[in-house]
C-alpha positions as CSV (number, residue, x, y, z in Angstrom):
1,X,131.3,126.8,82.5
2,X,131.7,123.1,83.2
3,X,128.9,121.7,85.6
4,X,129.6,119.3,88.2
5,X,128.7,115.7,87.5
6,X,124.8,115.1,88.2
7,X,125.4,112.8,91.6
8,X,121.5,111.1,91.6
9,X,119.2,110.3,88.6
10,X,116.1,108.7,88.7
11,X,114.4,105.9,86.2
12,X,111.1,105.2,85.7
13,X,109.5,101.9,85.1
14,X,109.9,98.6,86.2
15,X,113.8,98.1,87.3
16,X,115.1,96.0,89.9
17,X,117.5,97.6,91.9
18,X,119.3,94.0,92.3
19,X,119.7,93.0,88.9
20,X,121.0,97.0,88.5
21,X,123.5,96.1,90.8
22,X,124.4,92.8,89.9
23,X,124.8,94.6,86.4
24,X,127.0,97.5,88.0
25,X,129.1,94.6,89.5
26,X,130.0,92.2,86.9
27,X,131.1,95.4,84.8
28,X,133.9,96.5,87.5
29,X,134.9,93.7,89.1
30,X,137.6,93.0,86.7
31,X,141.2,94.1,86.2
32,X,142.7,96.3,88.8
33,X,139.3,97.2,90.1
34,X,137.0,95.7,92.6
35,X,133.2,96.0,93.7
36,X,131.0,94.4,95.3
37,X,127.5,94.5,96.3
38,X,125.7,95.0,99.7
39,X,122.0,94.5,100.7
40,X,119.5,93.4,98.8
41,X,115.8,94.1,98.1
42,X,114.7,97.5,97.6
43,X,117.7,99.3,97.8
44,X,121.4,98.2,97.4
45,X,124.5,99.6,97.5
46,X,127.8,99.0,94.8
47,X,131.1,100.3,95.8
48,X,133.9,100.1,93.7
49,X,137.9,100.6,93.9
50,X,141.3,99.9,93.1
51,X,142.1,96.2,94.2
52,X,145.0,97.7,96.2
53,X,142.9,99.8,98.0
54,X,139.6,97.9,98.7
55,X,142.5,95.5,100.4
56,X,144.3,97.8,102.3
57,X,141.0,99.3,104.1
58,X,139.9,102.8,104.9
59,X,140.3,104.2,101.1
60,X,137.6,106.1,99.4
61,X,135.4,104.0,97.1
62,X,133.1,105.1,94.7
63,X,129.2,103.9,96.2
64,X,126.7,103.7,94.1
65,X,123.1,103.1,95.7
66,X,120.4,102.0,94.1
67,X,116.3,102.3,95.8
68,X,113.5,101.3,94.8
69,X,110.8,104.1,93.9
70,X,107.1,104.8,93.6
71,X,107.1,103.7,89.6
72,X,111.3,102.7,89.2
73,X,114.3,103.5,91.4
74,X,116.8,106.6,92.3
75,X,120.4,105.9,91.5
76,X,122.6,107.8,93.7
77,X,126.6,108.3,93.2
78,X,128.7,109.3,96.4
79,X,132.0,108.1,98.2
80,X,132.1,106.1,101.1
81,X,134.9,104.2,103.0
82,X,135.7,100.6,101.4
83,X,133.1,98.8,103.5
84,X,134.9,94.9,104.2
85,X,133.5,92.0,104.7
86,X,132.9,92.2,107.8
87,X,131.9,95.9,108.3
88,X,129.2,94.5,105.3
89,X,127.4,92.9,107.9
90,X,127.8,95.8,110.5
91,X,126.3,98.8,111.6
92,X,128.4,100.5,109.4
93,X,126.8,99.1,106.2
94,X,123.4,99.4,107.4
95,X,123.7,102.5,108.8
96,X,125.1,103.5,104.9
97,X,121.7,101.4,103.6
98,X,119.4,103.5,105.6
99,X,120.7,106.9,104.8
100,X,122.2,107.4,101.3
101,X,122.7,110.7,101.2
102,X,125.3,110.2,103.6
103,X,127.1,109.2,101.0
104,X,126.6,111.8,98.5
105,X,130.0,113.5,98.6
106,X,132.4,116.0,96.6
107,X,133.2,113.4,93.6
108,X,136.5,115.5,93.1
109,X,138.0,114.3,96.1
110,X,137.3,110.8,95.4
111,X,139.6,110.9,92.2
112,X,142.4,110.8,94.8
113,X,141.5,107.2,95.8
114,X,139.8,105.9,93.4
115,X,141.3,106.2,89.8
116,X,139.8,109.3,88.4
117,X,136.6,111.3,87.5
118,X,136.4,109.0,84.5
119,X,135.1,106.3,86.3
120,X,131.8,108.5,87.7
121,X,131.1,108.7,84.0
122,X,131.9,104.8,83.3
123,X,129.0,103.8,86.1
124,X,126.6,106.2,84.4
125,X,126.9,104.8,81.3
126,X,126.4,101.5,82.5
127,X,124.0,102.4,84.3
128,X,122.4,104.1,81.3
129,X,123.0,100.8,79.4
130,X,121.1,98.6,81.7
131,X,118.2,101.3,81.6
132,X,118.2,101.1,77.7
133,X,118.1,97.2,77.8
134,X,115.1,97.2,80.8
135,X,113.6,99.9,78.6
136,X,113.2,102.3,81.6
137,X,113.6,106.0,80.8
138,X,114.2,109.4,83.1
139,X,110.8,110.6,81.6
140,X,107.7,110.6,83.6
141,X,105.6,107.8,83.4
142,X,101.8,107.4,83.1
143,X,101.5,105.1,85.9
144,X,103.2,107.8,88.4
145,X,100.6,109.4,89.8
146,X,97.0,111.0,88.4
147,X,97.0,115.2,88.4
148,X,93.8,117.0,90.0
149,X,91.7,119.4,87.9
150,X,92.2,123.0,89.2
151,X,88.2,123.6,88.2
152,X,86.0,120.0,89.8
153,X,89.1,118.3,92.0
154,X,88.7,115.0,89.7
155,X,91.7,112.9,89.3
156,X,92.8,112.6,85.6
157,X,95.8,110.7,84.4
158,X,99.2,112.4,84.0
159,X,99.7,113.7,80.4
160,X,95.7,114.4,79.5
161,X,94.8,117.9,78.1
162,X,91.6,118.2,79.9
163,X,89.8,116.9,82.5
164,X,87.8,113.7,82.0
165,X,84.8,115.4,83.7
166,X,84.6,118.9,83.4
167,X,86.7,119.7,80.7
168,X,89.1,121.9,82.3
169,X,92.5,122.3,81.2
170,X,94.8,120.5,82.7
171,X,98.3,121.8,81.3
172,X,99.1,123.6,84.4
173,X,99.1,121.0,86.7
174,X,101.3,118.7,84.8
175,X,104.2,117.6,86.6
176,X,107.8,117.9,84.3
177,X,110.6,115.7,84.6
178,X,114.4,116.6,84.2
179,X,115.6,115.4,81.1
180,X,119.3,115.0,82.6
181,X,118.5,113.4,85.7
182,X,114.9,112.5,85.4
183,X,113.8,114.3,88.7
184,X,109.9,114.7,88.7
185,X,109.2,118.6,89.4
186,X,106.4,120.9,90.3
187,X,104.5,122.2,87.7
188,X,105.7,125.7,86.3
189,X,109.2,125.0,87.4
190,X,112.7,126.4,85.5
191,X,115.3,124.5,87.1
192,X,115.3,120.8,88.6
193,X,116.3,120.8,92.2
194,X,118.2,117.8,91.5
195,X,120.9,118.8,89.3
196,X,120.2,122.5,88.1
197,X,118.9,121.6,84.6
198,X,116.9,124.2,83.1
199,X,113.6,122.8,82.6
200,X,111.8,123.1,78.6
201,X,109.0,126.0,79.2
């Protein structure tokens, strides 16, 4: 059974979501396709098409936006109308920047417009690419957040055994992360919410 393509990931570590983008951008804006970048900052959006029909308006582009996270940054794939230069600077854009999900769409429609499914899985490994060179990963990191001893209520840092000052086992109150998508879970959890991954026991 094929699974639909995961739609968000998350890295962790330091990433700007600017020089992602800028990455994202120089990659696809070449050939018969076009993308381009809008906002800046903390989170940014890429959308990418044909030539023909970024010019021609209204057609589905792929949009891929990129925020800035506690410890790294979400990357989210959707479709969204081919935003154009001026509709960049309009409500349109911003009202796209302030809710992402709104973007998040069925990606099998957007083969229609755009080229095909292939290209979903070109951004991702770009994507991927620029995480390997900025050394980010989808794995949790120590700086994300300290777990709470079930025994004392001490804070202890994410990955230790025991508690720093009781002892206590901490193992089941360790957060796990999805190793598809790299969605940070509740402890004691078999599937990510994210994508549907079944989590290692």
């Amino acid at each position: 059974m094929n699974q639909p393509p995961t739609t968000q990931r998350t890295y962790h570590g330091d990433i700007n979501p600017e020089e992602m983008a800028d990455v994202l951008v120089s990659a696809f804006n070449q050939g018969n396709m076009q993308a381009q970048q809008i906002g800046q900052g903390d989170k940014v959006m890429v959308q990418i098409a044909t030539r023909q029909h970024a010019q021609s308006g209204g057609k589905a582009a792929l949009s891929v936006t990129i925020q800035k996270i506690e410890d790294g940054v979400s990357v989210a794939l959707g479709q969204h109308a081919w935003l154009g230069a001026a509709a960049s600077l309009g409500q349109t854009a911003l009202g796209a920047l302030a809710n992402p999900w709104s973007l998040l769409g069925r990606l099998d429609d957007l083969a229609q417009d755009v080229t095909s499914l292939t290209l979903t899985d070109k951004v991702w490994e770009a994507v991927e690419k620029f995480a390997q060179a900025a050394k980010v990963t989808k794995t949790i990191s120590e700086r994300l957040q300290s777990v709470v001893c079930p025994y004392c209520s001490t804070a202890n840092k994410v990955g230790a055994a025991v508690c720093e000052h009781c002892g206590g086992p901490l193992g089941e109150v360790q957060p796990v992360s999805c190793p598809k998508c790299g969605n940070v879970m509740p402890p004691k959890s078999k599937f990510c919410a994210n994508c549907g991954t079944a989590l290692p026991a």
